[in-house]
N, C-alpha and C positions, 0 to 999 in steps of 0.2 A: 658665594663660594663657587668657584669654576669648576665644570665638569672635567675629573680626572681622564677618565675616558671617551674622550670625544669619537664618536663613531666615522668611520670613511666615507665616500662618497657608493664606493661598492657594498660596504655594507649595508646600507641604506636602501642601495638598492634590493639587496636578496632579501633585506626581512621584508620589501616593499611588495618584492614577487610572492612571499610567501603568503602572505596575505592578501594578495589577489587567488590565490588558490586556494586558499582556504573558505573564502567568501565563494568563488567558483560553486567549490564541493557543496557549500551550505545552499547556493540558489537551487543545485542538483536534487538533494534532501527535500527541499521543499516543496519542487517539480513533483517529486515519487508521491512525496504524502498526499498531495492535491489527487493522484490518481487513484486513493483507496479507498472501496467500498464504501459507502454511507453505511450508518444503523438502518434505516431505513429500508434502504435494497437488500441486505442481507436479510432482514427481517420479510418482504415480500418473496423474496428466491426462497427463506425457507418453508414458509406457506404453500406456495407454489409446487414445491415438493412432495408437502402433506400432502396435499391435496391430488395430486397425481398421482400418487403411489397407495391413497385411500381410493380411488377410483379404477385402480388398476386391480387392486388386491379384490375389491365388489366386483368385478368383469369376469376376473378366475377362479373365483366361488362359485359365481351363478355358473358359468360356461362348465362347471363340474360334475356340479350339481344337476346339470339338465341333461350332461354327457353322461354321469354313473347311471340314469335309470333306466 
């Protein structure tokens, strides 16, 4: 059975462009995700933090402490 609608040569082309844009936008997507944080790093930074701000917090105790008397 023949195609009632046989498509042009231009349209062929625009859905052609369009999904070269589309694929474009998807490699873009991909590029961004590759860029975001591991579980890992986030898990070490927020250690990193504890631990910083546990050693910060014991510096202005004692530093108080030896100042109030």
């Amino acid at each position: 059975m023949p195609d009632d609608h046989p498509l042009s040569l231009s349209q062929i082309g625009q859905i052609r462009g369009g999904l070269y844009a589309i694929r474009d936008e998807l490699e873009g997507v991909k590029a961004q995700l590759g860029r975001l944080p591991t579980r890992s790093y986030l898990a070490r930074t927020a250690l990193g933090i504890i631990f910083a701000t546990t050693i910060l917090t014991t510096l202005s105790i004692i530093w108080f402490l030896h100042y109030a008397r």
